[in-house]
VMD Tcl script that builds the backbone (N, CA, C; Angstrom):
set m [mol new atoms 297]
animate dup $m
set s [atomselect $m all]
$s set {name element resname resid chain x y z} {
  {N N UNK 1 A 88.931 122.721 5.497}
  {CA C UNK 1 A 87.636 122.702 6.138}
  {C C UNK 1 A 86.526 122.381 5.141}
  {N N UNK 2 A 86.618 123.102 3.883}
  {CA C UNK 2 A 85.625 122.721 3.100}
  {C C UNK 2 A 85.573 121.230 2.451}
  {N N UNK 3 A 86.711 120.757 2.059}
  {CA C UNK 3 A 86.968 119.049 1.798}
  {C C UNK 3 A 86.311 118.557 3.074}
  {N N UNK 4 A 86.358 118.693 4.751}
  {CA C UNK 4 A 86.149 118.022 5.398}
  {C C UNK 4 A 84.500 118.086 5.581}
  {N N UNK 5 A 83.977 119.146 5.497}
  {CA C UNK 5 A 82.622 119.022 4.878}
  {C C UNK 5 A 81.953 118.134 4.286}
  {N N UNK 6 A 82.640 118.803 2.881}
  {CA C UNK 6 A 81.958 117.833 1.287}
  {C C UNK 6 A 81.897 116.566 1.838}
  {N N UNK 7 A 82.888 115.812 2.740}
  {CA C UNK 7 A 82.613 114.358 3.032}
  {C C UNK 7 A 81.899 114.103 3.805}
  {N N UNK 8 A 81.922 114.817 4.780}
  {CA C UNK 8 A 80.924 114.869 5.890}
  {C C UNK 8 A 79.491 114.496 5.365}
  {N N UNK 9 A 79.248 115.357 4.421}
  {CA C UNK 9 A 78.027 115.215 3.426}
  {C C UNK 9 A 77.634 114.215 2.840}
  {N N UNK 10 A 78.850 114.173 2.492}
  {CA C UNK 10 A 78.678 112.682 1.394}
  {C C UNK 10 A 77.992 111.084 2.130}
  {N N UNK 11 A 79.106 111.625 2.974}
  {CA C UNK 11 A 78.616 110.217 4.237}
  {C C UNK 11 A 77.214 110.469 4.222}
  {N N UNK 12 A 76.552 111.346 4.867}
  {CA C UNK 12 A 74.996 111.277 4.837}
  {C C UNK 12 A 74.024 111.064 3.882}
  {N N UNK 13 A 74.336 111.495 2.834}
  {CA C UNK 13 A 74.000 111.768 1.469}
  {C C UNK 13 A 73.665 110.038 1.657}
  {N N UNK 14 A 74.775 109.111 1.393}
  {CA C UNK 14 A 75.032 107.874 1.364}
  {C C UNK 14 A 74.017 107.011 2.271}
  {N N UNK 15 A 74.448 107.566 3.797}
  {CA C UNK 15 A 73.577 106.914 4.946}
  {C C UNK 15 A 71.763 106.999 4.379}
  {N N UNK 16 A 71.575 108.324 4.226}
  {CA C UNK 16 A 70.207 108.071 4.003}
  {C C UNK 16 A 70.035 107.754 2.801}
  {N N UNK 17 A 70.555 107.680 1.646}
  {CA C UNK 17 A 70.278 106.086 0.468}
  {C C UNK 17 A 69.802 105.058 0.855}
  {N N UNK 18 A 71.060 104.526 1.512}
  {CA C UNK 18 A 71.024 103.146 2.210}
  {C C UNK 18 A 69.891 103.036 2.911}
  {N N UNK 19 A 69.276 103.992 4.067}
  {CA C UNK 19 A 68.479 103.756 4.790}
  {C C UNK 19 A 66.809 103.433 4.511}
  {N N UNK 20 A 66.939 103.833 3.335}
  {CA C UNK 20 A 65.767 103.861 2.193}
  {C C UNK 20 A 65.795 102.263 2.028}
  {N N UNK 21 A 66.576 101.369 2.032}
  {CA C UNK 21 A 66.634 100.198 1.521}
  {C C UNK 21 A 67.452 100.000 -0.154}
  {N N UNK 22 A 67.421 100.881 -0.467}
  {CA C UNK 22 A 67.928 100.984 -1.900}
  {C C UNK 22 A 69.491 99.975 -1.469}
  {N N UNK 23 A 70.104 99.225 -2.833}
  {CA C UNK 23 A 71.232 98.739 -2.195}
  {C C UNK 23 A 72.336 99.803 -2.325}
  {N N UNK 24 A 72.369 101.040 -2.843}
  {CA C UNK 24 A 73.171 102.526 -2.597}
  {C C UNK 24 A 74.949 101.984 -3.639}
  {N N UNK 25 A 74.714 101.269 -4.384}
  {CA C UNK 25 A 75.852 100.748 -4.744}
  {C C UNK 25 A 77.192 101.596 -5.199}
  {N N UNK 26 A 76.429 102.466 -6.129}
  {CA C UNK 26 A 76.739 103.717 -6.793}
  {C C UNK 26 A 77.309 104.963 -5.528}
  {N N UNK 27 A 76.185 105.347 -4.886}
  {CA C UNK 27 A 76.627 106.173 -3.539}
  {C C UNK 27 A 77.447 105.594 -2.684}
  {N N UNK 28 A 77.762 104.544 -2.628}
  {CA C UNK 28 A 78.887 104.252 -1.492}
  {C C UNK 28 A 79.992 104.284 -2.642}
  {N N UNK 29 A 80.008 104.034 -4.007}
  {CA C UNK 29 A 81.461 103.720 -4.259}
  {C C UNK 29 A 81.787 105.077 -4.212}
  {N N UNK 30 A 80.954 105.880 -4.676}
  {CA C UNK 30 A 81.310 107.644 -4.873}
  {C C UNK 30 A 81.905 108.118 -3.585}
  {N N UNK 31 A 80.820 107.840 -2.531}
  {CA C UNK 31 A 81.613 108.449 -0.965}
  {C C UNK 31 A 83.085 107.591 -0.824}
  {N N UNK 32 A 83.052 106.154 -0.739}
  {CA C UNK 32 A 84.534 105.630 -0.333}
  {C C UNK 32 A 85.240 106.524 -1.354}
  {N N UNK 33 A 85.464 106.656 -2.304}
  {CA C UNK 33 A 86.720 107.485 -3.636}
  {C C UNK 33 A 86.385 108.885 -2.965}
  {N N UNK 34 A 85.331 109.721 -2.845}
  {CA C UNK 34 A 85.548 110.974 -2.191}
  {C C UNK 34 A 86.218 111.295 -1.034}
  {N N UNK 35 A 85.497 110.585 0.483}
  {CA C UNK 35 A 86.325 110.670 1.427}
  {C C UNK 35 A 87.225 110.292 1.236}
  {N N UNK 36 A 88.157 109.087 0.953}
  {CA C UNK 36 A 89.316 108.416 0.844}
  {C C UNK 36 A 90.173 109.494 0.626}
  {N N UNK 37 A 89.889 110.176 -0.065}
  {CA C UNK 37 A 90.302 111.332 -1.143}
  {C C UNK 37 A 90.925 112.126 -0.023}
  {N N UNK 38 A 90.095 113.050 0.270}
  {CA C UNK 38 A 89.802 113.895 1.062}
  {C C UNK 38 A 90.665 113.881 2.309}
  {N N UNK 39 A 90.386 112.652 2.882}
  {CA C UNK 39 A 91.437 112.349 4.232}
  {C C UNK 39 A 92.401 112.329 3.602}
  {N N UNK 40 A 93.533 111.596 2.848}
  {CA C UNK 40 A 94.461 111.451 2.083}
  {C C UNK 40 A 94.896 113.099 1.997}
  {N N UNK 41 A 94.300 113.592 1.561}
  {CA C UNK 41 A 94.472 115.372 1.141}
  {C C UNK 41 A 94.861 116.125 2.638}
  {N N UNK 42 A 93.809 115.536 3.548}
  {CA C UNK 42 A 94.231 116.338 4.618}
  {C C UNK 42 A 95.370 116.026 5.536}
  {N N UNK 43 A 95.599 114.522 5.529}
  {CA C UNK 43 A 96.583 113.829 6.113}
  {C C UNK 43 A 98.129 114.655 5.398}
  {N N UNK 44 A 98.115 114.569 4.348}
  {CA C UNK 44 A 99.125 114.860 3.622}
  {C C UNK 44 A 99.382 116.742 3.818}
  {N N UNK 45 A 98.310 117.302 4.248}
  {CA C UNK 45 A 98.754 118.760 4.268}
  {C C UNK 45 A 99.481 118.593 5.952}
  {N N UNK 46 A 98.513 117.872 6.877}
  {CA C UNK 46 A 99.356 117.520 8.068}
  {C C UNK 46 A 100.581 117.289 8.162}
  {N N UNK 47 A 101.124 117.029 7.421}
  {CA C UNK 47 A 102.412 115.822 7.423}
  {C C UNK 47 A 103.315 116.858 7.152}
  {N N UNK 48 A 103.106 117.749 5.864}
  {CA C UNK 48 A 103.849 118.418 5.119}
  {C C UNK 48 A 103.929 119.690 5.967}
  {N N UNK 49 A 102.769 120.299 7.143}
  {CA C UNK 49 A 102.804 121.307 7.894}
  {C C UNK 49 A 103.880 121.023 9.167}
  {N N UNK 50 A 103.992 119.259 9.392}
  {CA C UNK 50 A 105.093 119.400 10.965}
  {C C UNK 50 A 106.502 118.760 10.116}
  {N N UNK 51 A 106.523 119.027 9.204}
  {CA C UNK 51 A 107.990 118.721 8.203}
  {C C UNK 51 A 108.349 117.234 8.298}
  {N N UNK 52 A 109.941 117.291 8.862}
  {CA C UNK 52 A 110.128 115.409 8.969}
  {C C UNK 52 A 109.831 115.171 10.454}
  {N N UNK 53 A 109.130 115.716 11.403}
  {CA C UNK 53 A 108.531 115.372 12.748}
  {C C UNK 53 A 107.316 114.188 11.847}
  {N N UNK 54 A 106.524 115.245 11.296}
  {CA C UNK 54 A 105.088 114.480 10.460}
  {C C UNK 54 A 105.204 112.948 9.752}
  {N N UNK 55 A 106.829 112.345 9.891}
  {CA C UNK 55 A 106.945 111.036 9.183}
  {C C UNK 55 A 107.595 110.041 10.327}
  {N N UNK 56 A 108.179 110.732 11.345}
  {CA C UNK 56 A 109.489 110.102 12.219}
  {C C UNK 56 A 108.852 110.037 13.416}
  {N N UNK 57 A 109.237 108.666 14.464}
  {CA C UNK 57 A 108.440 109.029 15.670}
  {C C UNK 57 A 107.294 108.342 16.285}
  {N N UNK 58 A 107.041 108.328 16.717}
  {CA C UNK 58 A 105.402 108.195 17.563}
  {C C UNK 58 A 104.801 109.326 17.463}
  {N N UNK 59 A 104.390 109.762 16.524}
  {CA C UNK 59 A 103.216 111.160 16.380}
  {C C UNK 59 A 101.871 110.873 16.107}
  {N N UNK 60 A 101.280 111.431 16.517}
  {CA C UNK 60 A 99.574 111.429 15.576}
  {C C UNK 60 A 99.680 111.509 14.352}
  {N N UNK 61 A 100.271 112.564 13.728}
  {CA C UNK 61 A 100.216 112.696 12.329}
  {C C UNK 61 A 100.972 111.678 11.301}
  {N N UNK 62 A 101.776 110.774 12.287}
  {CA C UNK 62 A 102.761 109.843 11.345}
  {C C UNK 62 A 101.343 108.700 11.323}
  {N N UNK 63 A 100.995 108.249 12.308}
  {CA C UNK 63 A 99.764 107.445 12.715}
  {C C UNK 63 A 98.337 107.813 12.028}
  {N N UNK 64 A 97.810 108.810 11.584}
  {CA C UNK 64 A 97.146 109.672 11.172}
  {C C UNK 64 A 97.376 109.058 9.472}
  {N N UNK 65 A 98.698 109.516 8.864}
  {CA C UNK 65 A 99.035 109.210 7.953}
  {C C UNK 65 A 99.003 108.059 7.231}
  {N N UNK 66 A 99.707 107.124 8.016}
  {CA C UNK 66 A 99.463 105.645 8.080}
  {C C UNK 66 A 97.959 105.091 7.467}
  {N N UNK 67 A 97.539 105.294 8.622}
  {CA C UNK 67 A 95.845 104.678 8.503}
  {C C UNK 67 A 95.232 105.380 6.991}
  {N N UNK 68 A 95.292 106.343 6.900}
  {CA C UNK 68 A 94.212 107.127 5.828}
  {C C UNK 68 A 94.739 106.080 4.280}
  {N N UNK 69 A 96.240 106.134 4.847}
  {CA C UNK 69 A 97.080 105.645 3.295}
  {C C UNK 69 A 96.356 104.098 2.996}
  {N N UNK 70 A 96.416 103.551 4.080}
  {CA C UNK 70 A 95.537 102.067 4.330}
  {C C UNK 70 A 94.032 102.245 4.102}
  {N N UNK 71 A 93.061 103.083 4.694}
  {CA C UNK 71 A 91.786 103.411 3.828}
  {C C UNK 71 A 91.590 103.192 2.541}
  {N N UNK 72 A 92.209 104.358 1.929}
  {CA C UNK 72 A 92.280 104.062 0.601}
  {C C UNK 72 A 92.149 102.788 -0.447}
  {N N UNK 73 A 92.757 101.578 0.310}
  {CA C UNK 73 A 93.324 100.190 -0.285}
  {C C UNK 73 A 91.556 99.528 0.459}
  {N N UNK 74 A 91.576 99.770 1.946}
  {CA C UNK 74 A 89.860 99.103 2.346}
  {C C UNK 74 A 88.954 98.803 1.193}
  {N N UNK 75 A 88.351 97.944 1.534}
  {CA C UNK 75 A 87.062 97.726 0.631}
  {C C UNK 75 A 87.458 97.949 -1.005}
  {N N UNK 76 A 88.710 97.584 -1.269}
  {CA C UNK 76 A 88.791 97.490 -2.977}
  {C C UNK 76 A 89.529 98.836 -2.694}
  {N N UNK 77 A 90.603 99.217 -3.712}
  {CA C UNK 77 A 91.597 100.179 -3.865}
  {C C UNK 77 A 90.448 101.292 -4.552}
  {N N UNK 78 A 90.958 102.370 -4.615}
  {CA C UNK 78 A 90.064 103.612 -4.389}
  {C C UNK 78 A 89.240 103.533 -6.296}
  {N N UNK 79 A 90.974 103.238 -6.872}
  {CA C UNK 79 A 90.718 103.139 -8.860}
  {C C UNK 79 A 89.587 102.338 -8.748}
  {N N UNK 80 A 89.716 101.120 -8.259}
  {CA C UNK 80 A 88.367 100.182 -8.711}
  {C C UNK 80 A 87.451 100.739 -8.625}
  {N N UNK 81 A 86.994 101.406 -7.672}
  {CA C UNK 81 A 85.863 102.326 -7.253}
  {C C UNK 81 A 85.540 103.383 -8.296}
  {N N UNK 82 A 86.118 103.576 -8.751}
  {CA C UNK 82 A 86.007 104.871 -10.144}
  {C C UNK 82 A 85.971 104.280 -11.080}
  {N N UNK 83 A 86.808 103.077 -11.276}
  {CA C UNK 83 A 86.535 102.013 -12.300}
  {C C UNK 83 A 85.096 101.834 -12.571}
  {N N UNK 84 A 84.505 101.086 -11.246}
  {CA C UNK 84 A 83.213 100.797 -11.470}
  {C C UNK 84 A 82.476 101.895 -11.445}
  {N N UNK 85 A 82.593 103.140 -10.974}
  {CA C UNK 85 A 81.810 104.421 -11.248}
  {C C UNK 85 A 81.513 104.618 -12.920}
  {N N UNK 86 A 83.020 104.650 -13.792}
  {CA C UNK 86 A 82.556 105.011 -14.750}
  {C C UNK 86 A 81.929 104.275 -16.011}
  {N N UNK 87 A 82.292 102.444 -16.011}
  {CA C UNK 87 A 81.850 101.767 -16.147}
  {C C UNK 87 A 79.659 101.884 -16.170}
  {N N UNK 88 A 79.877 102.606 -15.222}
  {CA C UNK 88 A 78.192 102.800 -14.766}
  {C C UNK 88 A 77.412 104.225 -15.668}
  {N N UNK 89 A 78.731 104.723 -15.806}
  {CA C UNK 89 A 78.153 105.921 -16.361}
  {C C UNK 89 A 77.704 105.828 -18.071}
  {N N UNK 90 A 78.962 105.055 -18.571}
  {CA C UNK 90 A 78.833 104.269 -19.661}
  {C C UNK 90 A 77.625 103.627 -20.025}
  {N N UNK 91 A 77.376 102.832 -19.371}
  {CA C UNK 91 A 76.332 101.596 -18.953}
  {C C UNK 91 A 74.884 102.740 -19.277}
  {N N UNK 92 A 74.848 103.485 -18.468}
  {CA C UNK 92 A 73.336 105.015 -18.522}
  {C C UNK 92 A 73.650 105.650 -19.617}
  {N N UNK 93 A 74.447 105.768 -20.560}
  {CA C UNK 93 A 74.563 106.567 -21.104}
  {C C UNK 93 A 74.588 106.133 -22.663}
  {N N UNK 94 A 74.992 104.454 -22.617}
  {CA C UNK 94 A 74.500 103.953 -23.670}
  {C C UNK 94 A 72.610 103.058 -23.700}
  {N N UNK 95 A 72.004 103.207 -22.244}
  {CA C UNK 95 A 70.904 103.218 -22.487}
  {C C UNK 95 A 70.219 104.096 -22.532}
  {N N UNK 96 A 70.726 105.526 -22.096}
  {CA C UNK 96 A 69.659 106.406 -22.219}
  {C C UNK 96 A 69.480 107.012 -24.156}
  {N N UNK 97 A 71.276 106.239 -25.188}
  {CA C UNK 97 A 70.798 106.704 -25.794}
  {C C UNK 97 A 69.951 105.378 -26.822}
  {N N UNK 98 A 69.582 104.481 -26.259}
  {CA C UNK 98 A 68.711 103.633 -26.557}
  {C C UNK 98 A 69.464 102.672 -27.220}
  {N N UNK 99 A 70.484 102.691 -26.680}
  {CA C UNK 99 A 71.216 101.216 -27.566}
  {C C UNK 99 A 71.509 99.655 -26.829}
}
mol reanalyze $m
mol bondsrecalc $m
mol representation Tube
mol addrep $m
């Protein structure tokens, strides 16, 4: 519940960036790698709670599973996204110390 939150958040956090006009580049890569995350986490406690029902079948949770695993890969695989996160952090951190 609390992971499904934090994203919940995040999404907004994000939405109203964006809505500002800012191009939010930074906040969306952070939310896609967080949620991605997150669903992935919850999908996977699903799966692991209805045993081998959760993989076999026509289920929600096999379907459920599926998709989140495919999220992840959307819009650039989740690493790139952290890639370019920390890349950025680098980037602030060798100008803030004036180099």
């Amino acid at each position: 519940m609390i992971d499904l939150r934090q994203a919940e958040q995040m999404v907004y956090w994000c939405a109203d960036v964006l809505d500002t006009g800012e191009l939010g580049t930074v906040e969306s890569s952070m939310t896609k790698v967080a949620v991605s995350e997150v669903l992935m986490r919850v999908a996977d406690r699903c799966v692991q709670v209805m045993g081998g029902q959760g993989v076999t079948g026509d289920t929600i949770d096999e379907r459920v599973f599926r998709e989140v695993r495919a999220f992840r890969i959307y819009d650039a695989p989740t690493e790139v996204h952290t890639w370019s996160l920390a890349k950025k952090v680098k980037q602030d951190w060798k100008t803030a110390q004036g180099e």
